[in-house]
N, C-alpha and C positions, 0 to 999 in steps of 0.2 A: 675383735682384738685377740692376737694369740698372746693365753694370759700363761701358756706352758714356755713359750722361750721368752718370757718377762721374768720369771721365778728363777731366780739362779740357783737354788739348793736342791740337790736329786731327791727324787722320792723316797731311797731310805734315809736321808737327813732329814727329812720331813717325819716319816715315820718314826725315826728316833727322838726327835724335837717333840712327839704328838705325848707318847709314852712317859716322856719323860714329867708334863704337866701334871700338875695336883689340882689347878682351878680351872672347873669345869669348861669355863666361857674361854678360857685360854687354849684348851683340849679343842675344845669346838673349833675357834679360828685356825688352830694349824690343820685341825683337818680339814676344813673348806680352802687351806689354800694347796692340802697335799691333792683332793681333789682337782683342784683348779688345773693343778704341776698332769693330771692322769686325765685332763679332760673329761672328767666323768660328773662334772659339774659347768 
């Protein structure tokens, strides 16, 4: 499955969404889905 054009927010919205979290497990998900967006996952 390409899970990079399923994600419709660009990786620095992602990256800014990541940043912007104060709870951990919330930090974690947006980064396994900015990964997901970089294929590096």
């Amino acid at each position: 499955m390409d899970y990079a054009a399923k994600i419709s927010q660009t990786v620095d919205e992602l990256q800014q969404l990541e940043k912007q979290q104060t709870n951990v497990a919330n930090r974690d998900y947006v980064r396994f889905i900015r990964l997901l967006k970089e294929k590096q996952a």
